[in-house]
TORKOL-4160 file (C-alpha; in steps of 0.2 Angstrom, whole numbers, padded with zeros to 4 digits, m for minus):
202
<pt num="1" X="0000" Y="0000" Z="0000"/>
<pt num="2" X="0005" Y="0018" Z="m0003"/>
<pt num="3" X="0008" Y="0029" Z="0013"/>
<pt num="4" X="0006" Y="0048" Z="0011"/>
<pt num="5" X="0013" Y="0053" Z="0025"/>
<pt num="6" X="0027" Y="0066" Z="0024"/>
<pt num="7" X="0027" Y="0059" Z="0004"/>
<pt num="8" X="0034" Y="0068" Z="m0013"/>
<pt num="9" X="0027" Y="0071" Z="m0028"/>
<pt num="10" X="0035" Y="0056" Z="m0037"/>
<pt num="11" X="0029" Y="0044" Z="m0025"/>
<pt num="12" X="0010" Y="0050" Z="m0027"/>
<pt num="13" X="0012" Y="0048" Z="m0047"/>
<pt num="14" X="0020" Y="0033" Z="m0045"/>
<pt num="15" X="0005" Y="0026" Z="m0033"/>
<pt num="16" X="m0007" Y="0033" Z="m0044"/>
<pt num="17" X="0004" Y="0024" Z="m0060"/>
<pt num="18" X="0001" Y="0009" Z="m0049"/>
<pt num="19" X="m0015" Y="0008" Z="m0042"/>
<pt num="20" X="m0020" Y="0012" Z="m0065"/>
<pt num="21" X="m0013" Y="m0001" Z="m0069"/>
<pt num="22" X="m0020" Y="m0015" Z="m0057"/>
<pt num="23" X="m0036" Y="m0010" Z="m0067"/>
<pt num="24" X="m0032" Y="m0017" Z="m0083"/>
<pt num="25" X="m0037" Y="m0033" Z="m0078"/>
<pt num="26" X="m0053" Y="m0029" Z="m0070"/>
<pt num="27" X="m0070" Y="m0038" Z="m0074"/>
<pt num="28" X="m0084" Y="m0035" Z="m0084"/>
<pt num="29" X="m0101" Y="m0030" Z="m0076"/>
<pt num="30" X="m0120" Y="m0034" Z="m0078"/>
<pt num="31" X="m0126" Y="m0017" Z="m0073"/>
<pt num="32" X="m0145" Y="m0012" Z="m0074"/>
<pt num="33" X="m0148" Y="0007" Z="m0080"/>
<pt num="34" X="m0165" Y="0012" Z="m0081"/>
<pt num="35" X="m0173" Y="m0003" Z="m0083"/>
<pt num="36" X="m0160" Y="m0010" Z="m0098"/>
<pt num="37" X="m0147" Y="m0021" Z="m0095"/>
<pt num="38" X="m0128" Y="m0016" Z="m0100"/>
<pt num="39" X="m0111" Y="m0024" Z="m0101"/>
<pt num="40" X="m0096" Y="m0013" Z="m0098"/>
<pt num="41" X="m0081" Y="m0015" Z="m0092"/>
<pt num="42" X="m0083" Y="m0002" Z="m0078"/>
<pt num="43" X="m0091" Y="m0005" Z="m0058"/>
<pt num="44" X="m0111" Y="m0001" Z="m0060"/>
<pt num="45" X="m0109" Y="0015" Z="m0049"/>
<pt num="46" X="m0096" Y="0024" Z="m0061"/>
<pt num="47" X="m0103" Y="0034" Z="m0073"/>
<pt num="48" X="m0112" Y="0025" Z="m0086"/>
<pt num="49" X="m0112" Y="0038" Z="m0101"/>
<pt num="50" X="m0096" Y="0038" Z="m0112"/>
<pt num="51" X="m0087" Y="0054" Z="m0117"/>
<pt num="52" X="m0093" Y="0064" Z="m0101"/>
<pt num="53" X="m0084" Y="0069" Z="m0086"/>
<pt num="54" X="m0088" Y="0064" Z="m0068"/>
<pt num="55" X="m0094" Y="0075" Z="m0056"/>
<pt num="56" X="m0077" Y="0077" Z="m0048"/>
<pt num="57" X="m0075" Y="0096" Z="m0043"/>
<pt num="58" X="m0065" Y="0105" Z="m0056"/>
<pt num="59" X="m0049" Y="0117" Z="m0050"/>
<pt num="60" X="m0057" Y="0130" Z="m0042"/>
<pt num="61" X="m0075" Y="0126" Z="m0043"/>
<pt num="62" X="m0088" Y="0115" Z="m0035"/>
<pt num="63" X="m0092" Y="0097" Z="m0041"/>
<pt num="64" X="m0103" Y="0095" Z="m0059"/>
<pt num="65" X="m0098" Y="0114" Z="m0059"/>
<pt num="66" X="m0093" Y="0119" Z="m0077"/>
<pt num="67" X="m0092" Y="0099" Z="m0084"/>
<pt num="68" X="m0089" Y="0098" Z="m0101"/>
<pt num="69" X="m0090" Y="0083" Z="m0112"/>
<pt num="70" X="m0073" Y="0076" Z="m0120"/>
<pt num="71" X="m0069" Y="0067" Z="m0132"/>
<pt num="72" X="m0067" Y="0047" Z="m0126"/>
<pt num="73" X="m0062" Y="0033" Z="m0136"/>
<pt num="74" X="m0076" Y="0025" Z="m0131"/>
<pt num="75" X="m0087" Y="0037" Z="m0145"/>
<pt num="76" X="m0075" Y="0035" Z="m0157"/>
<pt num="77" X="m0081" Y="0031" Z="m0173"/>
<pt num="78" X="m0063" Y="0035" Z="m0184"/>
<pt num="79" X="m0053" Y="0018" Z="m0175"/>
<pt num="80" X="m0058" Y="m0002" Z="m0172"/>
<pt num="81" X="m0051" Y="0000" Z="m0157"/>
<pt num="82" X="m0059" Y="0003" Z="m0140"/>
<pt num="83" X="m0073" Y="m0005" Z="m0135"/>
<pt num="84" X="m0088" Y="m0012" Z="m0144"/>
<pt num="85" X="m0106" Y="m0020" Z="m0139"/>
<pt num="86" X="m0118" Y="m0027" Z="m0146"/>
<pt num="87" X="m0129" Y="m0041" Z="m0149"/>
<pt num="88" X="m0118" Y="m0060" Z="m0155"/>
<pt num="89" X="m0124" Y="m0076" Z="m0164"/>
<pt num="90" X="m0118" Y="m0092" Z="m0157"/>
<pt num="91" X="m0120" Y="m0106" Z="m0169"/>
<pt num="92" X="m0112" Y="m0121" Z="m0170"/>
<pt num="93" X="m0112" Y="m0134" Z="m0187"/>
<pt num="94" X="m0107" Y="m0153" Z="m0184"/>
<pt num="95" X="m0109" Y="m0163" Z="m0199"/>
<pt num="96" X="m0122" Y="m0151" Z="m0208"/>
<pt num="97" X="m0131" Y="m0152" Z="m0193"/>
<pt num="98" X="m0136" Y="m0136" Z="m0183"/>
<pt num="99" X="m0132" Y="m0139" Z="m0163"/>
<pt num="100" X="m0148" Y="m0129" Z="m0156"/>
<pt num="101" X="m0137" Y="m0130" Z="m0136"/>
<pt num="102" X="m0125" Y="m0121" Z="m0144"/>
<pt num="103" X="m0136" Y="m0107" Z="m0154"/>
<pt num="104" X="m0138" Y="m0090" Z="m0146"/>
<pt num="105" X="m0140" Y="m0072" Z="m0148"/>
<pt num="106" X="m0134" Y="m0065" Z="m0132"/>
<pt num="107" X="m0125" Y="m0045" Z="m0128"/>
<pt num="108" X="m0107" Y="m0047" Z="m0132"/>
<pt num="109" X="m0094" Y="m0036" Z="m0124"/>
<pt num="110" X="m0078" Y="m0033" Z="m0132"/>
<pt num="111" X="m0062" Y="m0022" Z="m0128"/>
<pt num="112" X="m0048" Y="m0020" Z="m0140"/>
<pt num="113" X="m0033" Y="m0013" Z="m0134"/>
<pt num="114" X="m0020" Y="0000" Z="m0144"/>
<pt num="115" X="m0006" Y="m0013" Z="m0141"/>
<pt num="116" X="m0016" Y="m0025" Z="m0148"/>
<pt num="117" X="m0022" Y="m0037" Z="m0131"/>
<pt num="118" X="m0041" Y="m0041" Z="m0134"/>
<pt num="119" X="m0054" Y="m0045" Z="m0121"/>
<pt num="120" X="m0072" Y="m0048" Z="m0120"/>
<pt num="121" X="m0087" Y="m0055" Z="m0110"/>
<pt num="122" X="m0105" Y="m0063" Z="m0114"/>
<pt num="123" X="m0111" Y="m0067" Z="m0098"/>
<pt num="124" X="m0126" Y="m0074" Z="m0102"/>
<pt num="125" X="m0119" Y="m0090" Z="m0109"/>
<pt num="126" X="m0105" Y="m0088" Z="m0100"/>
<pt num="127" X="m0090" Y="m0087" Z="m0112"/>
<pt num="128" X="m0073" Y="m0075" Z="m0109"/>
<pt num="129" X="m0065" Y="m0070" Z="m0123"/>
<pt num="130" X="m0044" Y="m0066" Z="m0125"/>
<pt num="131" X="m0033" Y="m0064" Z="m0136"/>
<pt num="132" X="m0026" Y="m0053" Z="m0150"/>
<pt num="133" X="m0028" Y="m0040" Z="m0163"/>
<pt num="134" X="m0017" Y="m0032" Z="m0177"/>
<pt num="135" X="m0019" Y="m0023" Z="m0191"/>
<pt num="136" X="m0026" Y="m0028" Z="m0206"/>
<pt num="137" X="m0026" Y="m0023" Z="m0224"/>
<pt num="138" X="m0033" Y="m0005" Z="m0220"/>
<pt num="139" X="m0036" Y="0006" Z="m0204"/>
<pt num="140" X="m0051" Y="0000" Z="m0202"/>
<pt num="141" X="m0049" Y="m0018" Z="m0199"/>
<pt num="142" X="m0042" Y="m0028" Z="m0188"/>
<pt num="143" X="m0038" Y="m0046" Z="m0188"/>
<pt num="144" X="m0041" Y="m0057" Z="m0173"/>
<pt num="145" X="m0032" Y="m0071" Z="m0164"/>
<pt num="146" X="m0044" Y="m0077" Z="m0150"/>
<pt num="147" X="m0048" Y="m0091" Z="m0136"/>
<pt num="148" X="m0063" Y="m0092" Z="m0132"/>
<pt num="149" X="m0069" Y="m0101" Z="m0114"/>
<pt num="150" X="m0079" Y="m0106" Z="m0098"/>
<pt num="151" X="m0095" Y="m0104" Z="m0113"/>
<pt num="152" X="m0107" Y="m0116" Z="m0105"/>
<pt num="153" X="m0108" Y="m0125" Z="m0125"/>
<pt num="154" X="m0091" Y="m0134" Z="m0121"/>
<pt num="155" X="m0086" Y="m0135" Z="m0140"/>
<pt num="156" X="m0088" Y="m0117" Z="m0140"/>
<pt num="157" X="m0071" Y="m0118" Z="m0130"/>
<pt num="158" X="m0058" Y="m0116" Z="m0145"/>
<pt num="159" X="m0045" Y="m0104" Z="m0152"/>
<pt num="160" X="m0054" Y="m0094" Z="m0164"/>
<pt num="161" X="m0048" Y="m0081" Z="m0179"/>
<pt num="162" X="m0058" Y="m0067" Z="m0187"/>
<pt num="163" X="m0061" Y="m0049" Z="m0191"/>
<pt num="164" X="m0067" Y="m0033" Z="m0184"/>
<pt num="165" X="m0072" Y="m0022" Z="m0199"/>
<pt num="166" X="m0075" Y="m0005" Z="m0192"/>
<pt num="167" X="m0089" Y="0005" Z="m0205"/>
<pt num="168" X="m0086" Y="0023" Z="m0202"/>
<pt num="169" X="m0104" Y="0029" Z="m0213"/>
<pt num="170" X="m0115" Y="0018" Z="m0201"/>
<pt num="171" X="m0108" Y="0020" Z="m0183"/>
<pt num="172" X="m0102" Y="0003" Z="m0182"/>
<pt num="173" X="m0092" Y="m0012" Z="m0183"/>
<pt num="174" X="m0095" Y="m0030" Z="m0191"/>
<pt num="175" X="m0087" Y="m0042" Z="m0179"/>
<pt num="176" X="m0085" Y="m0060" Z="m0184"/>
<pt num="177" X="m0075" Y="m0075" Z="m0178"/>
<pt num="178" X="m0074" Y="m0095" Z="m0185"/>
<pt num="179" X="m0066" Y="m0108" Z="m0181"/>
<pt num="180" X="m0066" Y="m0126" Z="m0188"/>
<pt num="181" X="m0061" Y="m0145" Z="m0179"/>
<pt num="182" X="m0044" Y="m0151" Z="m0183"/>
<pt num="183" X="m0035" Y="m0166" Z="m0180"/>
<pt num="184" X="m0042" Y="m0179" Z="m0167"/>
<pt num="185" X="m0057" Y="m0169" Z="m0166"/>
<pt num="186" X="m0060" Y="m0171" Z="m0185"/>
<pt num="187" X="m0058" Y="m0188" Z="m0186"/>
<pt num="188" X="m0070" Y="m0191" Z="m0167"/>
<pt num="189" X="m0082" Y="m0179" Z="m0168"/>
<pt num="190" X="m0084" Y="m0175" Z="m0187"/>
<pt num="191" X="m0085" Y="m0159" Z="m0198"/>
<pt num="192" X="m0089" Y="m0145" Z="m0184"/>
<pt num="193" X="m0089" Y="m0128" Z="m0189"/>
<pt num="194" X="m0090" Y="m0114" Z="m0175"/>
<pt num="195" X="m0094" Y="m0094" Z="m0180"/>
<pt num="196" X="m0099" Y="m0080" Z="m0171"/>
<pt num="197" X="m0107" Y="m0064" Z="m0178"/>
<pt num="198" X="m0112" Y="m0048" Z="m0173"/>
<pt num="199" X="m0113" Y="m0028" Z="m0179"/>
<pt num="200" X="m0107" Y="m0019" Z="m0164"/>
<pt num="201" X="m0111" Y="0000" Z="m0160"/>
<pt num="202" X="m0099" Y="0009" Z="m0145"/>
């Protein structure tokens, strides 16, 4: 723990480095707002709108004095990166067949990192996503390098590659992943083919 007592100015940025950091790695919350169900990746009681300062007091005034909005990642429609949700399709093909256990269209979560590191959440069938992104024939698209798992589906389990496709016109990003059995699981379990799909908003 940091102690303030009698403590410099480095040591206080150097706590406060500290303390950021730690972060990264938090969780993704189910938090209710009005009635709507959202999935960020931010404690329920922080501030839920995107792009707008808290209501910490600014110098020299009094809190929610004088707030102005900024500009956040989170509303910015000119990158692929940041963070995107939005509604995903689960499916799952074995041997031309559809695997209804496995079909679902649940809220999808997903945060994409500048250095590249990719995270993501659908609690409601239970699957974490993580893994990695780099850039991809324009600025607008990434390529994807994902894990998926703890999905309640148990095939859904798998390493995964795909796209985010980020259309500037609309708002939006097309996000799609696939992946395909290989090896033992080919010759056990048969042709399997696994995609998820969704259009993603900030």
């Amino acid at each position: 723990m940091c102690k303030f007592k009698r403590v410099t100015y480095s040591i206080v940025l150097f706590c406060v480095v500290s303390l950021s950091s730690a972060s990264a790695d938090q969780e993704f919350y189910r938090c209710d707002v009005k009635g709507k169900t959202i999935y960020t990746d931010k404690p329920c009681d922080a501030p839920m709108i995107p792009g707008v300062q808290s209501t910490s007091a600014p110098a020299g005034g009094l809190p929610g004095q004088n707030a102005q909005p900024s500009k956040s990642i989170d509303l910015d429609y000119t990158t692929p990166y940041g963070i995107w949700r939005g509604q995903a399709q689960f499916q799952a093909t074995v041997n031309s067949q559809i695997e209804r256990e496995a079909h679902a269209v649940v809220p999808l979560l997903v945060k994409i990192e500048n250095q590249g590191r990719v995270r993501g959440a659908s609690p409601e069938n239970g699957c974490k996503l993580l893994g990695v992104a780099s850039p991809y024939v324009t600025a607008n698209m990434l390529k994807l390098d994902v894990t998926l798992s703890e999905c309640r589906y148990p095939d859904l389990n798998r390493r995964y590659s795909g796209w985010v496709v980020l259309d500037q016109s609309k708002n939006s990003a097309q996000f799609s992943l696939n992946s395909f059995n290989q090896g033992l699981a080919l010759v056990s379990k048969g042709i399997a083919r696994f995609d998820i799909k969704a259009t993603m908003t900030r």
